[in-house]
N, C-alpha and C positions, 0 to 999 in steps of 0.2 A: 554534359547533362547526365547519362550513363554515369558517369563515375560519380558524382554528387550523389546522386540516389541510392549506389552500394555503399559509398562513405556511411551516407545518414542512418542506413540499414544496417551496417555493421556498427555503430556508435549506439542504436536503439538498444538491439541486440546483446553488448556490451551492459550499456547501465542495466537492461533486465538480470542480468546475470549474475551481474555484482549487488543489485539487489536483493536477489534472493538468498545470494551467499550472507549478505550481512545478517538475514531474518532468520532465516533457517540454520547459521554457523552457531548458533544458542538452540540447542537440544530441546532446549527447556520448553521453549515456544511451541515448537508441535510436540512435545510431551504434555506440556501442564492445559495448551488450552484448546477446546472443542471445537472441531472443526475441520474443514481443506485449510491450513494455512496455505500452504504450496499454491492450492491452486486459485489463492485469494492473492499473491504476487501474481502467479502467471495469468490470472484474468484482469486484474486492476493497476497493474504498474504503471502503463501509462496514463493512466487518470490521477493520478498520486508526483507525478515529473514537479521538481521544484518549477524549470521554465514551461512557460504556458501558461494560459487561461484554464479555468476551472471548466466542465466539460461534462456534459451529463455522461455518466458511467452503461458500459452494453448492459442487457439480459443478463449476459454471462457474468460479467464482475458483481452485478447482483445477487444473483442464486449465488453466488459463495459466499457474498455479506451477511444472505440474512441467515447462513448456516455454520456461521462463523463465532466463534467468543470472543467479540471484538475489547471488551474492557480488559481481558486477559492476557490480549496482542498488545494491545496499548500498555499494560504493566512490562514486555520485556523490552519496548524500544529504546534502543543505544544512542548514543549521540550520534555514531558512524552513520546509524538509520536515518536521524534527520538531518543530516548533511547531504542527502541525496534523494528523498521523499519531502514532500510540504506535507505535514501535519494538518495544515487548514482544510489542505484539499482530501483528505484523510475522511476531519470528520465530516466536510461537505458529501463525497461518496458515501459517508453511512448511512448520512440522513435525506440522499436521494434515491436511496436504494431501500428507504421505508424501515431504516432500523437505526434511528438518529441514537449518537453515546448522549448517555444524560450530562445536565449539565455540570459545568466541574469536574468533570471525568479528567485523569492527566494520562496522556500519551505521550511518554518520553517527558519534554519539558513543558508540553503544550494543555494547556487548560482549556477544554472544551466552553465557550460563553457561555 
């Protein structure tokens, strides 16, 4: 039981890592656009997981949404990004966190309804 739980903790662990590498390995992203990007992975990652249920987002992953330039993040998303991130649950976190992308907005490949 022990060792399942450090597994899953070290795998968590892992995908936050690699995901911030993949977001943040582009300069450009916290260059060009306003905001914590950093701490808009390290508060939201898990609410963004391809597997899982959509899942209302903490306080904390909020306060960095609504201070974030989210159309701007969505212009540098790579494929790598959404081979490891769902998009859907993307824009579902913007617009439960009170700062929905307008519609049509494109993140990566993904077309906000």
């Amino acid at each position: 039981m022990a060792i399942a739980i450090f597994t899953t903790r070290v795998m968590f662990f892992a995908f936050l890592v690699c995901s911030v590498a993949l977001i943040l390995g582009n300069k450009s992203v916290s260059a060009q656009c306003q905001g914590d990007v950093q701490g808009l992975m390290k508060q939201c990652a898990r609410y963004v997981q391809k597997t899982g249920p959509k899942i209302q987002p903490s306080h904390g992953c909020c306060s960095v949404v609504k201070n974030v330039d989210l159309a701007c993040v969505c212009g540098h998303i790579t494929t790598e990004v959404e081979n490891i991130i769902s998009m859907e649950k993307a824009a579902f976190i913007a617009k439960a966190c009170g700062k929905p992308l307008t519609h049509g907005t494109r993140c990566g490949s993904y077309v906000v309804p």
